[in-house]
RODO-217069 format. One line per 4 residues: their letters; for each residue x, y, z of C-alpha. Coordinates in steps of 0.05 Angstrom, whole numbers, plus 5000, padded with zeros to 4 digits. Example, Ala and Ser with C-alpha at 12.3 -4.5 7.8 and 13.67 -1.06 7.14 Angstrom:
<nodes>
AS> 5246,4910,5156  5273,4979,5143
</nodes>
This chain:
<nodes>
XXXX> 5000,5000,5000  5026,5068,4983  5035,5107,5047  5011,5178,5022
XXXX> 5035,5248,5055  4952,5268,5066  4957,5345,5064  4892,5357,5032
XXXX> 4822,5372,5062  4819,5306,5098  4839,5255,5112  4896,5286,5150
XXXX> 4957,5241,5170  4936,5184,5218  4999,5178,5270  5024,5101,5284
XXXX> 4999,5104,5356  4935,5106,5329  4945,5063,5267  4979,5010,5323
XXXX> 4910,5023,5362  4866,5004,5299  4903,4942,5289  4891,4917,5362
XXXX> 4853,4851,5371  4778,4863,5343  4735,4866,5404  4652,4849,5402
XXXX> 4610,4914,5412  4574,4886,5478  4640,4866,5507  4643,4896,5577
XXXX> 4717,4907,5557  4696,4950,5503  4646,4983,5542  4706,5015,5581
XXXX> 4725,5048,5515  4666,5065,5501  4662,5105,5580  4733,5135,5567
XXXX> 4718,5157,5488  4664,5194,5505  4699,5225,5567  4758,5251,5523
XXXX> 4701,5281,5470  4663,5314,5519  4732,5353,5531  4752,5359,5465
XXXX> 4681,5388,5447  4682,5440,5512  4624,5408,5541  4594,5375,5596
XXXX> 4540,5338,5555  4519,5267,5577  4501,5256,5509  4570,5263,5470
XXXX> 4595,5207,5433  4626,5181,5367  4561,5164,5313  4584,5105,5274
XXXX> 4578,5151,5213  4617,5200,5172  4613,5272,5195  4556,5275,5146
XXXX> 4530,5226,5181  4523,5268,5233  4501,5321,5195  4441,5279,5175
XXXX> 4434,5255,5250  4422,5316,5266  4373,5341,5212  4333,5277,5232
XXXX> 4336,5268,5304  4328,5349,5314  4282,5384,5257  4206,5363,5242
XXXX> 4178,5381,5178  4150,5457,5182  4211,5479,5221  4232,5544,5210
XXXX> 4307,5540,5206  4355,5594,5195  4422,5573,5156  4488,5610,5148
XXXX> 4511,5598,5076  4582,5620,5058  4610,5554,5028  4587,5473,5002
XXXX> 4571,5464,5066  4533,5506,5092  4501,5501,5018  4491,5420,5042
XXXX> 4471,5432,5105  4406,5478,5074  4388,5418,5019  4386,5372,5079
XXXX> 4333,5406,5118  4298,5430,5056  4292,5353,5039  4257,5340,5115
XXXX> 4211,5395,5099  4238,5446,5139  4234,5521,5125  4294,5544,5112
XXXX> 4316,5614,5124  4383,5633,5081  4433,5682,5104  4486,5683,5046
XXXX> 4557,5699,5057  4612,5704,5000  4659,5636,4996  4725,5653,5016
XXXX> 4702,5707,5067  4676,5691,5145  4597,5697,5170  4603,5722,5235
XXXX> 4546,5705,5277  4526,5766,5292  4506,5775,5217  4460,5708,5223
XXXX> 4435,5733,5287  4403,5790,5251  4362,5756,5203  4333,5711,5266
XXXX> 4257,5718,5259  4225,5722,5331  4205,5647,5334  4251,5591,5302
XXXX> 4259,5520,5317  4337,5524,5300  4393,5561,5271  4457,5527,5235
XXXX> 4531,5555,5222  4589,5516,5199  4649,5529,5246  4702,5526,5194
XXXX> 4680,5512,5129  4719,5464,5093  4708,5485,5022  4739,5557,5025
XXXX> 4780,5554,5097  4737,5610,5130  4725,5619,5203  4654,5636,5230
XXXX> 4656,5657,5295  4589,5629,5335  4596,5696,5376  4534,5709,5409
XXXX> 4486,5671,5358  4471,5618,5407  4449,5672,5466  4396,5705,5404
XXXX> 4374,5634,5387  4358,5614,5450  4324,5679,5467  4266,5658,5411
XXXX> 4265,5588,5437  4308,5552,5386  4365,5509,5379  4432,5522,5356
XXXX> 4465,5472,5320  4539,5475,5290  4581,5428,5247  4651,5426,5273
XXXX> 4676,5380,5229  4745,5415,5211  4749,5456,5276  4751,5409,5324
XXXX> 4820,5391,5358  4846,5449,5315  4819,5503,5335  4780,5518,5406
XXXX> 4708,5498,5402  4663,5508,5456  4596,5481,5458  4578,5501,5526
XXXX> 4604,5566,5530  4575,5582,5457  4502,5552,5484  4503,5510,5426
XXXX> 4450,5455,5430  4481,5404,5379  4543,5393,5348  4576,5345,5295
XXXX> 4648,5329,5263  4693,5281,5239  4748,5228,5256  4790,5251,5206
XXXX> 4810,5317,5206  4840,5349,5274  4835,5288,5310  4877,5243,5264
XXXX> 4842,5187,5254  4814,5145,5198  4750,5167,5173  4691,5139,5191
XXXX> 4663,5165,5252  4620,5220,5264  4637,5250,5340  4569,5275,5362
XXXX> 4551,5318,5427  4471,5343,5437  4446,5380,5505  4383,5368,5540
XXXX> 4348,5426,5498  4358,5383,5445  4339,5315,5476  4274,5352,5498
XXXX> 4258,5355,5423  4287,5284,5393  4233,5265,5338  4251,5192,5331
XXXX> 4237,5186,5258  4299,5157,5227  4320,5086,5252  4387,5083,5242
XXXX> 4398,5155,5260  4357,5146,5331  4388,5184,5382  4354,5153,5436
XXXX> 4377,5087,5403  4439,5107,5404  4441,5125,5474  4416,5061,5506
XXXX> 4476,5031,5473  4524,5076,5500  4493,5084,5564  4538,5147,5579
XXXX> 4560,5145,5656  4551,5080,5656  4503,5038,5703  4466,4976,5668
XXXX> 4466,4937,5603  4484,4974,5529  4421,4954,5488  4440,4930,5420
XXXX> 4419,4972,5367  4477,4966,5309  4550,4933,5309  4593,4986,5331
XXXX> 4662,4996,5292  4697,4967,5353  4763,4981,5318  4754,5057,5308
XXXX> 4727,5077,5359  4791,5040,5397  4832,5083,5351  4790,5137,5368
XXXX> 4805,5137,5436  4883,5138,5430  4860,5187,5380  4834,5236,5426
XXXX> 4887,5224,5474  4940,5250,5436  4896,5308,5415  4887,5319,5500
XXXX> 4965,5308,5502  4969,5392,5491  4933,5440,5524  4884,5483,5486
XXXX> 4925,5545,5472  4992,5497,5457  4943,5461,5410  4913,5525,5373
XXXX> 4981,5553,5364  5012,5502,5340  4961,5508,5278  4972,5574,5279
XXXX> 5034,5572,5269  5040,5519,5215  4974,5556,5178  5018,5618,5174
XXXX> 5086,5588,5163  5053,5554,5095  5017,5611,5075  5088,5655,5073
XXXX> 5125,5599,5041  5075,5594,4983  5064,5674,4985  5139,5672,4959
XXXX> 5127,5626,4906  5065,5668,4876  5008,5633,4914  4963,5677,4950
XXXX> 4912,5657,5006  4833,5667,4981  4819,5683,5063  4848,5733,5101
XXXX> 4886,5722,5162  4832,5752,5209  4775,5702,5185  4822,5638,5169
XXXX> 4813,5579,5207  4878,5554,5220  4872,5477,5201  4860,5488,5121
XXXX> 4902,5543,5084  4863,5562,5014  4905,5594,4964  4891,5617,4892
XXXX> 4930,5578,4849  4966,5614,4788  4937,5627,4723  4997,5597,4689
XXXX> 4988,5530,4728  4935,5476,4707  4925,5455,4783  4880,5398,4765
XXXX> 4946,5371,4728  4992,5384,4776  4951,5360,4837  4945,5291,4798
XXXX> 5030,5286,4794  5044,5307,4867  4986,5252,4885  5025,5197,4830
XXXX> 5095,5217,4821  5108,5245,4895  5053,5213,4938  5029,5274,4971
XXXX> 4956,5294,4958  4924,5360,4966  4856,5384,4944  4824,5425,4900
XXXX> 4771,5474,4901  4694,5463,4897  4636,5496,4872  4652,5569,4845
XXXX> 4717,5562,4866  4731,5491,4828  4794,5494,4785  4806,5572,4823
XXXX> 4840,5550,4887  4879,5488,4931  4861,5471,4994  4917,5456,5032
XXXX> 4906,5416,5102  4938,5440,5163  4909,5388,5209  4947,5359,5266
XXXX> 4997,5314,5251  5003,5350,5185  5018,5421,5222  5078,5410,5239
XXXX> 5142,5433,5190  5167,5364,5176  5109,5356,5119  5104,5421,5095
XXXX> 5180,5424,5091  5170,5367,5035  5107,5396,5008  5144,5455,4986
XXXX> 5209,5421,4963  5167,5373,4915  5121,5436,4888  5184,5482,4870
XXXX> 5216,5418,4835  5140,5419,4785  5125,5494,4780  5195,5538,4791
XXXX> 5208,5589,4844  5261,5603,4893  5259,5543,4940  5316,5566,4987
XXXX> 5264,5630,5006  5204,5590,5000  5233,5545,5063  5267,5607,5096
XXXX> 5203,5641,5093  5173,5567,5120  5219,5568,5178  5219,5634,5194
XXXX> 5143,5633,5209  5159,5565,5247  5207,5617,5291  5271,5584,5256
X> 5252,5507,5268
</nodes>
């Protein structure tokens, strides 16, 4: 198998404490030895997450998975819900709930530029069933800061709801503090682990209105497995990837390992380091600085470069994948991951290497200008 340097969008680069922890004996998803990792993943999440949340576990889903868990375990048809829309998916995130039957409320943003909460706030109308923003929005690399959105929601008796799928363990995210009711992400971004898990963390605003309509996505199915504190038998509703959610664990761990500032400055760091490196070699960011979110670095890609080409011979000739833009921005920018394991200079060191070798520039400044934001590592 070709080991890949994973600096795109996601999947980010899985560290070999938690590829050792995937490969760990296969255990059954009722065995009381499991159900230990089950107590502790949920634990680490809840502190991940910022929360105190009984109800804060990893969905055996995809982040859209979660996405969708929440669209059918929170929203009834008739539902007035108001969306932020700056990016796919936000844009995704509307088509769901317009497919339950939910009326959706658009506040558009421009792609490549943050929608602070404040804005969505605004356009509340006085009664709402929910409001949505995506944290960091994968397709463009923009920020939206929750700010006080969750305070207005909750004023006109709705919930808020946030998709942290490429904030969390990257940048701070704090469901409690933010009153958000509901929250989603992803294994594999920040947290560095495979994909296929969906960590999911709901409040008892939310509980209160659980509809119950989709099986799979059942929350209070999904709860009588996990039994969250503990104290009687896990009720079998699905087989549980035993295996991830292991990984998961030593996952989190490692996240946990650094403190919340160390953590956020470290992406800092790297997001900035990249950006100055490429800035050298022509490549400018589509966000700026004050609305980026630190774990994915957009930049516009030059109009003498045919990025589609060039992104397929880093991925076959140098192993290292990156991603490209989507919707209006498709063929128009890269998206460059700068997720955990992968913000760190090592990688970007040989990201930059390999792209002066294909497209020109001065290298030796490229990597000064790399180290120099790294503070001369």
């Amino acid at each position: 198998m070709t080991d890949r340097l994973l600096l795109g969008s996601g999947p980010s680069p899985v560290p070999r404490q938690v590829l050792g922890a995937l490969a760990q004996p296969t255990l059954g998803h009722l065995d009381p030895v499991f159900g230990e990792v089950m107590d502790s993943c949920a634990a680490l999440l809840r502190r991940v997450f910022g929360t105190q949340n009984p109800v804060t576990l990893p969905l055996s889903a995809t982040g859209s998975g979660g996405m969708q868990t929440m669209v059918d375990a929170l929203v009834r048809p008739g539902d007035v819900v108001v969306v932020g829309v700056n990016g796919l998916f936000g844009e995704r995130m509307a088509d769901a709930l317009g497919r339950v039957g939910a009326e959706v409320v658009r506040v558009e943003g421009e792609w490549g530029r943050a929608l602070p909460g404040d804005r969505v706030a605004e356009a509340l109308p006085d009664e709402l069933a929910a409001a949505f923003l995506v944290h960091a929005e994968t397709s463009t690399g923009a920020l939206n800061d929750p700010g006080g959105l969750g305070a207005a929601v909750r004023e006109r008796g709705g919930l808020m709801l946030l998709d942290c799928v490429t904030s969390l363990g990257g940048v701070p995210v704090r469901v409690d503090d933010w009153q958000v009711d509901a929250a989603f992400s992803g294994s594999q971004k920040c947290l560095n682990c495979p994909p296929g898990l969906a960590p999911f963390t709901a409040g008892e605003r939310a509980l209160e209105r659980r509809t119950g309509r989709s099986w799979y996505f059942d929350l209070d199915a999904y709860v009588d497995f996990w039994r969250p504190g503990g104290g009687g038998a896990r009720v079998y509703h699905h087989t549980a990837p035993t295996n991830m959610i292991v990984a998961l664990r030593e996952a989190l761990e490692l996240v946990l390992d650094e403190a919340d500032a160390e953590r956020e400055a470290r992406h800092r760091r790297a997001h900035l380091a990249l950006a100055a490196a490429l800035d050298v070699l022509g490549w400018r960011r589509l966000v700026p600085e004050a609305e980026a979110a630190w774990p994915l670095l957009s930049v516009l890609v030059p109009d003498d470069v045919d990025e589609a080409v060039l992104r397929r011979a880093l991925l076959l000739e140098d192993s290292i994948e990156v991603s490209g833009g989507l919707g209006p921005l498709a063929g128009r920018v890269w998206r460059i991951g700068v997720m955990g394991a992968g913000a760190r200079p090592e990688p970007q060191e040989r990201f930059i290497t390999v792209l002066t070798r294909h497209v020109g520039g001065d290298e030796r400044a490229a990597l000064d200008a790399l180290h120099a934001g790294w503070g001369g590592a």
